[in-house]
SEBARO-402457 format. One line per field, with one value per residue (C-alpha): chain; residue in one letter; z, x, y. Coordinates in pm, 1 decimal, decimal comma. Example, Ala and Ser with C-alpha at 12.3 -4.5 7.8 and 13.67 -1.06 7.14 Angstrom:
filo c(A;A)
dogu c(A;S)
up c(780,0;714,0)
east c(1230,0;1367,0)
north c(-450,0;-106,0)
//
This chain:
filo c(A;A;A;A;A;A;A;A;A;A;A;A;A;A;A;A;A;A;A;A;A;A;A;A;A;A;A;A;A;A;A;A;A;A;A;A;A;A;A;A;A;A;A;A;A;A;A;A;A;A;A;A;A;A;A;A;A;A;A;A;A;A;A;A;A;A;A;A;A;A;A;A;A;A;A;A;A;A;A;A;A;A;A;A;A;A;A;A;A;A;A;A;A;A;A;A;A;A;A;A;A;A;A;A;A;A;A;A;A;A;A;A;A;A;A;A;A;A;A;A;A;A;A;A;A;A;A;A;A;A;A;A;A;A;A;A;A;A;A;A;A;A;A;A;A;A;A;A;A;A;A;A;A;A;A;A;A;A;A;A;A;A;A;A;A;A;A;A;A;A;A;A;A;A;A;A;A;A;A;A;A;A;A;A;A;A;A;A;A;A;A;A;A;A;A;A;A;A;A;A;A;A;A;A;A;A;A;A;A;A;A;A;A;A;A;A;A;A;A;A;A;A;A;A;A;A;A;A;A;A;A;A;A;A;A;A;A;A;A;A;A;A;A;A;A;A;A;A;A;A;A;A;A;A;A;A;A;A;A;A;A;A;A;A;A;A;A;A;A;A;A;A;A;A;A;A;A;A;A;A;A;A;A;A;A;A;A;A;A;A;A;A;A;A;A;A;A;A;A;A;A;A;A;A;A;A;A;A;A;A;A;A;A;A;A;A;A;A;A;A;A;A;A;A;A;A;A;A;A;A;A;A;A;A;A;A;A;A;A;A;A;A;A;A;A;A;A;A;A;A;A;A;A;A;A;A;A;A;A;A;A;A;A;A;A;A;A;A;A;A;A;A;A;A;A;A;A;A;A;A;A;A;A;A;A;A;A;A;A;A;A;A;A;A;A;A)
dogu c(X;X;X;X;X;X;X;X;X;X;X;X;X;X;X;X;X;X;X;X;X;X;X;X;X;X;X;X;X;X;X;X;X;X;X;X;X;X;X;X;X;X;X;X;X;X;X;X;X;X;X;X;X;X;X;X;X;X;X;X;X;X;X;X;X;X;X;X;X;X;X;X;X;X;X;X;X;X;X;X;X;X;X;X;X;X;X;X;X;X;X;X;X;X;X;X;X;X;X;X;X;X;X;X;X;X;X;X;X;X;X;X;X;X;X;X;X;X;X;X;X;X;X;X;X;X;X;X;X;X;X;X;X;X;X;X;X;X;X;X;X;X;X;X;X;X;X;X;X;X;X;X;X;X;X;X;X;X;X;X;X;X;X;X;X;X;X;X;X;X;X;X;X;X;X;X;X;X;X;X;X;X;X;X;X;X;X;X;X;X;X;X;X;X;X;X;X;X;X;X;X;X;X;X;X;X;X;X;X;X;X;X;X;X;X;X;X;X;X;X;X;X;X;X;X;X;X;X;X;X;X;X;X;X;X;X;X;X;X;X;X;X;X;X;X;X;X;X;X;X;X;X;X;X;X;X;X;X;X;X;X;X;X;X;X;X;X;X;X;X;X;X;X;X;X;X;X;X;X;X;X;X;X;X;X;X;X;X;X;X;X;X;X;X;X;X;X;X;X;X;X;X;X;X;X;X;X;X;X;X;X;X;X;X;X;X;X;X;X;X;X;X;X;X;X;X;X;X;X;X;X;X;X;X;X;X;X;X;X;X;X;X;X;X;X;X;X;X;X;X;X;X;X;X;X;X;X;X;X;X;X;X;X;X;X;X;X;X;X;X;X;X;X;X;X;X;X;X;X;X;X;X;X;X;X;X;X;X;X;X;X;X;X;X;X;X)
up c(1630,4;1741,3;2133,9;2188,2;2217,9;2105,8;1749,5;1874,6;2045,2;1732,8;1531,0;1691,5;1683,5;1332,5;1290,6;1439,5;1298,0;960,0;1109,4;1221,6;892,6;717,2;938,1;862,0;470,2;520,2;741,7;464,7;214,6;388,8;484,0;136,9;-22,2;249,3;100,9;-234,7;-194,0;3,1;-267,8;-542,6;-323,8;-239,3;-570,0;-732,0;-529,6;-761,7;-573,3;-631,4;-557,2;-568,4;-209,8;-211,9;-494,1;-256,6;-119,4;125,6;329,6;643,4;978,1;1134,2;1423,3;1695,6;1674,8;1596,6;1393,8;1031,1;726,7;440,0;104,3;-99,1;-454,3;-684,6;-1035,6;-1322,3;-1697,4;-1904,0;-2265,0;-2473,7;-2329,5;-1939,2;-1986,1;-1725,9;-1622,2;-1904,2;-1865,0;-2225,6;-2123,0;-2164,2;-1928,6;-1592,1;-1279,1;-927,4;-887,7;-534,5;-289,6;100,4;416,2;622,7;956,7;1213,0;1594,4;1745,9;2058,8;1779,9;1900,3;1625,4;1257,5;1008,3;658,5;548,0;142,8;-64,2;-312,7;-666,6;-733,4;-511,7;-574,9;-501,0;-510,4;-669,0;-550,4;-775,4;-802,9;-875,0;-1144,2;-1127,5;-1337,4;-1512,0;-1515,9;-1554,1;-1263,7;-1291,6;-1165,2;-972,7;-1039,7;-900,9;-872,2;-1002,3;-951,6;-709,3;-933,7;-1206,2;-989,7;-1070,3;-1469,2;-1499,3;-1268,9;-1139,8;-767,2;-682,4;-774,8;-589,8;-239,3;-248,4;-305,2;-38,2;234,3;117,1;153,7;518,3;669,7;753,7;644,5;456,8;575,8;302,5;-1,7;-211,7;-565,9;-653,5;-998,5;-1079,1;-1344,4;-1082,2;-812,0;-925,1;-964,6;-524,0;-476,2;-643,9;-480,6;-199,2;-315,2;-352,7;-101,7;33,4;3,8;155,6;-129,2;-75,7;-467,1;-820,9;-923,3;-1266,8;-1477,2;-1871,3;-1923,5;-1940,4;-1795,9;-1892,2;-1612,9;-1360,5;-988,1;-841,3;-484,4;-191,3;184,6;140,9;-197,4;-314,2;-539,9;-755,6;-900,8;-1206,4;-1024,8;-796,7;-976,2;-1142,2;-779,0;-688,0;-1017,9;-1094,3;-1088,5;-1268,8;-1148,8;-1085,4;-928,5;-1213,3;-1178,1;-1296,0;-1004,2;-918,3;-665,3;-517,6;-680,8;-950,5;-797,1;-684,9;-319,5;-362,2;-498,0;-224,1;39,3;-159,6;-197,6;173,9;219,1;-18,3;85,9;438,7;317,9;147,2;472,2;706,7;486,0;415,1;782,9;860,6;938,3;566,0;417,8;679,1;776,8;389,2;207,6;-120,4;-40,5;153,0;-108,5;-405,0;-219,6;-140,8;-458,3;-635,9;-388,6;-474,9;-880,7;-822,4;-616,4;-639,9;-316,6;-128,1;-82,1;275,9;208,4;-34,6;95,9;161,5;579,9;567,8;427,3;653,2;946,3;855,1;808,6;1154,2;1295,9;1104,8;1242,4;1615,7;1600,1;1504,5;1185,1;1400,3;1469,9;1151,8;1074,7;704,2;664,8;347,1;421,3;527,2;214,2;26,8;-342,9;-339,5;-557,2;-797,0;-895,3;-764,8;-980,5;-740,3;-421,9;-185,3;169,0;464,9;708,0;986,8;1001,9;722,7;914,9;1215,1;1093,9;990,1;1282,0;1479,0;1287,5;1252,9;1670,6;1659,4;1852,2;1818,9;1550,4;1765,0;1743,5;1578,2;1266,5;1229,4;1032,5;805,3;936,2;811,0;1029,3;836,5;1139,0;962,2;643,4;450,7;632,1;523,7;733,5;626,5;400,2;565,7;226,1;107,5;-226,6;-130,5;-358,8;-524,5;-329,1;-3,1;76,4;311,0;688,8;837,3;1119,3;908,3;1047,3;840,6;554,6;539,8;525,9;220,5;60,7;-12,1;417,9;323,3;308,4;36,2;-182,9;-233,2;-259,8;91,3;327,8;670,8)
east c(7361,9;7020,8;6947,6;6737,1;6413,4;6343,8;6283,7;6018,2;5852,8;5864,0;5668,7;5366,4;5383,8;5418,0;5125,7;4890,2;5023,8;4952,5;4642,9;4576,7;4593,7;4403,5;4055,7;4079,2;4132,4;3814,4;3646,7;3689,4;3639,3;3290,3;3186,7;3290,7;3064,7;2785,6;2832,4;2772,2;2499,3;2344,0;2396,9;2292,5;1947,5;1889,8;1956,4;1654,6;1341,7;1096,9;961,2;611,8;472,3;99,1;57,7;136,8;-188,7;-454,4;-719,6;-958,0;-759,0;-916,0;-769,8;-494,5;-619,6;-438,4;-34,1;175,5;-28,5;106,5;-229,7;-24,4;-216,6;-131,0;-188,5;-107,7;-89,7;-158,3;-152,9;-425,0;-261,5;-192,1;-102,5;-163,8;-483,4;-543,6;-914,3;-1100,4;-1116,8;-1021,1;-985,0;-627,4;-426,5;-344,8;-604,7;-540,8;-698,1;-563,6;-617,8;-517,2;-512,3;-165,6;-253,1;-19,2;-121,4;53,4;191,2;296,7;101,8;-88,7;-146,4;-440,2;-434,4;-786,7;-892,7;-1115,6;-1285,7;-1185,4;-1579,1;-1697,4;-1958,3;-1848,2;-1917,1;-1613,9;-1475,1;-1347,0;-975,4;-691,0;-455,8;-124,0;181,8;58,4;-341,2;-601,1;-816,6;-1136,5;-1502,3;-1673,4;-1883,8;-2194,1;-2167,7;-1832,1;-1594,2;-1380,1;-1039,5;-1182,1;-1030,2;-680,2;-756,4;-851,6;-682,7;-396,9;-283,9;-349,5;-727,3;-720,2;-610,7;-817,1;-1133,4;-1018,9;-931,9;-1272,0;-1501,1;-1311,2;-1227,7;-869,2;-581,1;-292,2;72,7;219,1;100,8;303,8;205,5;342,6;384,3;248,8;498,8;755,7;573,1;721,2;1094,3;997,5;846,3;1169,7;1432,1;1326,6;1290,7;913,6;639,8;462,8;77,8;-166,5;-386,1;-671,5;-779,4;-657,7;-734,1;-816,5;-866,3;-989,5;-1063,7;-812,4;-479,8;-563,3;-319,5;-365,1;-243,4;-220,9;-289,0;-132,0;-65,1;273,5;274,7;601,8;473,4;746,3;701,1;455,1;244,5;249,2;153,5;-117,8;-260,7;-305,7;-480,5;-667,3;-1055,6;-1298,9;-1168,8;-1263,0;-1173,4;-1134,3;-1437,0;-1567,2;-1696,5;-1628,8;-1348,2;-1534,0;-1805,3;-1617,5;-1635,0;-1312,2;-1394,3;-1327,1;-995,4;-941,0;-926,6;-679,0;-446,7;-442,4;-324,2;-80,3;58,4;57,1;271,8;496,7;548,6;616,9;874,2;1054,0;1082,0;1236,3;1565,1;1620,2;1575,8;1691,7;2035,6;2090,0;2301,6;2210,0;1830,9;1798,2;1962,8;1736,8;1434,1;1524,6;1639,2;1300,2;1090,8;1259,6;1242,1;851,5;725,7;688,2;638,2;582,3;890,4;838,5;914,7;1169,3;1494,6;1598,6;1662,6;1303,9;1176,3;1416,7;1248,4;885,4;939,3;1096,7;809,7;597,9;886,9;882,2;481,0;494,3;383,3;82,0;-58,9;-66,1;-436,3;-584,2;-988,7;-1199,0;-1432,8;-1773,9;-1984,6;-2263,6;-2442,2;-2732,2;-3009,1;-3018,5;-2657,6;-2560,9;-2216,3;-2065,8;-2063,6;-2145,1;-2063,5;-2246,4;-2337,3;-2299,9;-2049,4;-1770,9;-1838,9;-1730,9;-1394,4;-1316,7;-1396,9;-1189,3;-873,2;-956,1;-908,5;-697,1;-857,4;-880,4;-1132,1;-1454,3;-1377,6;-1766,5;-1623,5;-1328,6;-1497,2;-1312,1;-939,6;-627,6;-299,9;13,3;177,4;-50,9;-154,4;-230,1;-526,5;-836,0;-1147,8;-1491,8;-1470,9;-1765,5;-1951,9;-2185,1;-2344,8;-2742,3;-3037,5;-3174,8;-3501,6;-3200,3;-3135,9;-2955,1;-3147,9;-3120,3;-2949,6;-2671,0;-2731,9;-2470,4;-2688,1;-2722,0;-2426,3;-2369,1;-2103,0;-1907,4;-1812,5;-1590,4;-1216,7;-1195,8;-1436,9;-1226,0;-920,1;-806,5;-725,9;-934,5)
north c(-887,3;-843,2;-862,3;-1210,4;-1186,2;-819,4;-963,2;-1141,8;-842,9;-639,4;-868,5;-890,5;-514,8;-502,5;-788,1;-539,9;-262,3;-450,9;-588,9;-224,4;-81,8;-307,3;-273,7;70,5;53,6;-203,1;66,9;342,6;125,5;44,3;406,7;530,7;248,3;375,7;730,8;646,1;377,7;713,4;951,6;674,4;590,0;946,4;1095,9;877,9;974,7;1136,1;1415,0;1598,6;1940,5;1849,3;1846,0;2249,1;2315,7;2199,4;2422,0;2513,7;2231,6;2108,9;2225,3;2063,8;1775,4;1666,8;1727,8;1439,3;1161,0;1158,6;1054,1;973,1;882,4;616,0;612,7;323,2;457,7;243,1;314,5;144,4;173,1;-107,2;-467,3;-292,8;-309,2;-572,5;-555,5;-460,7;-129,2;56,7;433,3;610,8;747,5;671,3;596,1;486,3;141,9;148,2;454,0;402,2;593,1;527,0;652,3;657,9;770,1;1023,3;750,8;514,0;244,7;170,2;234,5;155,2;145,2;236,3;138,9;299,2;112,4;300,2;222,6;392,5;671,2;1011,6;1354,0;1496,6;1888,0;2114,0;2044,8;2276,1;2277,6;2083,1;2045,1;1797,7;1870,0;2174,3;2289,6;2032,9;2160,9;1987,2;1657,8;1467,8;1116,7;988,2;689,0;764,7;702,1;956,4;1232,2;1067,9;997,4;1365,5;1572,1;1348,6;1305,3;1663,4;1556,2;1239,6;1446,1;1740,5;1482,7;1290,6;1584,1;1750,9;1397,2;1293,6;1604,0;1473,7;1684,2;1490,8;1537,0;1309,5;1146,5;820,5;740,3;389,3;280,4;-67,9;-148,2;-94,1;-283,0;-588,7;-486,3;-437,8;-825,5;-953,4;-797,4;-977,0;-1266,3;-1308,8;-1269,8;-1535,4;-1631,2;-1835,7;-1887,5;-2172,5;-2293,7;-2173,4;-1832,0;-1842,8;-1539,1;-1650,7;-1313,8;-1017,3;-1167,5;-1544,2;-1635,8;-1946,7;-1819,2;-2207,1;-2263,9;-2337,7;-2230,8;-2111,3;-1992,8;-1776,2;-1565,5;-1351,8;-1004,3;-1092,6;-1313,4;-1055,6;-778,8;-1018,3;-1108,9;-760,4;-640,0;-949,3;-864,6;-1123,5;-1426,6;-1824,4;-2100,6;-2457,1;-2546,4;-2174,9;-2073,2;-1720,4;-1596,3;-1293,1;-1074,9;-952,1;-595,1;-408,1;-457,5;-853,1;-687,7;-435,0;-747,2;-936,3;-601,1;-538,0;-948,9;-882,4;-498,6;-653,7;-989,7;-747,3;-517,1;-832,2;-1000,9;-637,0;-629,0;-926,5;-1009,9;-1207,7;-885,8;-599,9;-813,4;-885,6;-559,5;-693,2;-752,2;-443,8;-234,9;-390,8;-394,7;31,9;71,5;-54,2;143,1;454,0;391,2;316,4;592,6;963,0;1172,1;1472,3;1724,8;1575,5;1260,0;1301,2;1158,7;841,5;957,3;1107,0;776,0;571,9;722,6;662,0;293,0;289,3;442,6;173,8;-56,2;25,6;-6,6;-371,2;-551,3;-673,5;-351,1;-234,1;-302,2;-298,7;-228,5;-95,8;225,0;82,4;52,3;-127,2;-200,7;40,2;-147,0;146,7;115,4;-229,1;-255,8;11,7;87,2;355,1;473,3;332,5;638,3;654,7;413,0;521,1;909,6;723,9;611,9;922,0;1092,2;858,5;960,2;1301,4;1303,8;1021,9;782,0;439,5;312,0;132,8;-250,3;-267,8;-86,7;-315,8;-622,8;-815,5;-668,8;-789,4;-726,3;-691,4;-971,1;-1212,3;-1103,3;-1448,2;-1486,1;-1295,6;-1238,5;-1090,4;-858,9;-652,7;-605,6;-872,7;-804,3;-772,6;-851,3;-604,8;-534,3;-500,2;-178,6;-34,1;80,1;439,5;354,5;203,8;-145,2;-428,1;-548,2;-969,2;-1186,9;-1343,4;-1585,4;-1256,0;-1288,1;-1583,2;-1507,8;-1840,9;-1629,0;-1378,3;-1576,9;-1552,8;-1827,4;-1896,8)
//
């Protein structure tokens, strides 16, 4: 006969014994789910060796600022050919400078216009590409039709003088697999966006528009566009574009980073899992902890001091369906990164901050007459209705 009382000692033992055994079946069960989501994300990055065929690099600037390029790749065959343009192949419609200071308090994310005017270097072979000679004069996304992301770099380290430490090229047809894993991003957008042209797709309005992965990937590529009274959104130029990308890539940024998405396995594993499928990237960057630890850099920086501007250009008369530099200004910006300084606050018209990326300020390149022409001293030509965020499909 059992001693009273010692019964009822023993089974709160065994409870927690039971209890015990369980949180650590759930704890293995856990980690061992962590090791394979790890091995299943990190097994999938698409990794490049482009970076390693550049030449006559520029010299290294100050230690510790990373300058990552960002390419966005985008076939034009068949039914992707969005905007008109009928060439084969692949060209980057979007090109971006991800600087990051050395203190980590700030970052910008600096566009080039894929129209602008260029003098393209020579460019090395790749795996993919022969060596190209030199050009006068060309597009600025040529370099990636003919001589791929290896092209793209060594024109842009030649033309800014800043040495890359890591490039990205995203894939547009996987962009959208990204906007719907988490859940949509969200737009202010202040009329209809109507495009009768290429897409014939209708982008309705509203402040707090949830826009999911094809509308999305529509939004970011749409070009000649009107409101529904046909009256056009924007010049019809890429630069209109540009403005509406960096909204958009800075939407996309501040919803990835917010607790809906970061606290949320499923989201979080989606949205990493569609970032990996769409992007290919420099040895440097290929691992998911390598990547993990950029976008906590970009993290502990803030969302709000992640700042988006386009290069400093204009419509020369002689060409006015492209653009071109303006000197001394777009030397300027460059030569702030290159000693990684802070970018004047006179070159920063028409910024977009990724902490509030639906609204869209100037977009620092009216479209002049064609008797306007730029002044030597680089002074900003005349505003025109081009200034207006709503023109370009931005809100106030």
């Amino acid at each position: 006969m059992s001693t009273p009382g010692v019964e009822g000692r023993r089974r709160p033992r065994r409870v927690l014994r039971v209890l015990g055994a369980v949180a650590l079946a759930v704890v293995l069960v856990v980690a061992m789910g962590a090791v394979y989501l790890y091995r299943d994300l990190n097994s999938g990055f698409h990794v490049s060796n482009d970076q390693d065929k550049l030449t006559n690099r520029p010299s290294d600037g100050p230690s510790g600022p990373i300058d990552i390029l960002v390419m966005g790749s985008d076939s034009r065959a068949g039914d992707n050919d969005i905007d008109g343009d009928s060439s084969t192949g692949e060209r980057s419609d979007t090109t971006i400078l991800l600087h990051i200071s050395a203190d980590r308090s700030r970052a910008y994310g600096i566009s080039i216009p894929r129209d602008s005017i260029v003098d393209r270097p020579a460019c090395p072979a790749s795996e993919r590409f022969d060596a190209q000679p030199a050009a006068e004069h060309r597009l600025w996304n040529e370099a990636f039709a003919v001589g791929g992301a290896v092209c793209t770099m060594q024109q842009f380290e030649q033309l800014t003088g800043i040495r890359l430490e890591h490039h990205i090229v995203v894939d547009f047809y996987g962009f959208k697999t990204m906007v719907d894993a988490i859940g949509g991003v969200r737009m202010c957008i202040p009329e209809d966006m109507v495009d009768n042209d290429y897409t014939h797709t209708t982008i309705k309005a509203g402040k707090d528009r949830l826009l999911d992965g094809d509308e999305s990937r529509t939004y970011v590529r749409m070009r000649h566009i009107t409101n529904p009274q046909g009256d056009p959104i924007g010049d019809g130029s890429d630069v209109s574009r540009t403005r509406r990308q960096q909204a958009f890539i800075g939407a996309i940024a501040n919803q990835a980073m917010t607790a809906g998405v970061l606290a949320n396995p499923v989201k979080l594993r989606n949205f990493l899992k569609a970032v990996i499928d769409s992007v290919t990237v420099d040895k440097g960057l290929g691992n998911l902890r390598k990547m993990a630890g950029l976008g906590l850099q970009l993290r502990g920086i803030g969302v709000g001091n992640i700042q988006f501007l386009t290069i400093p250009n204009y419509y020369p008369p002689e060409d006015p369906d492209h653009v071109k530099w303006r000197e001394p200004q777009a030397d300027e910006v460059w030569n702030a990164l290159q000693k990684d300084e802070p970018i004047p606050a006179s070159l920063l018209t028409g910024v977009i901050t990724a902490g509030d990326p639906a609204t869209g300020g100037s977009t620092g390149t009216p479209r002049p007459s064609p008797s306007t022409s730029p002044s030597a001293s680089g002074d900003p030509l005349p505003k025109t209705q081009y200034d207006d965020p709503a023109r370009n499909g931005l809100c106030s």
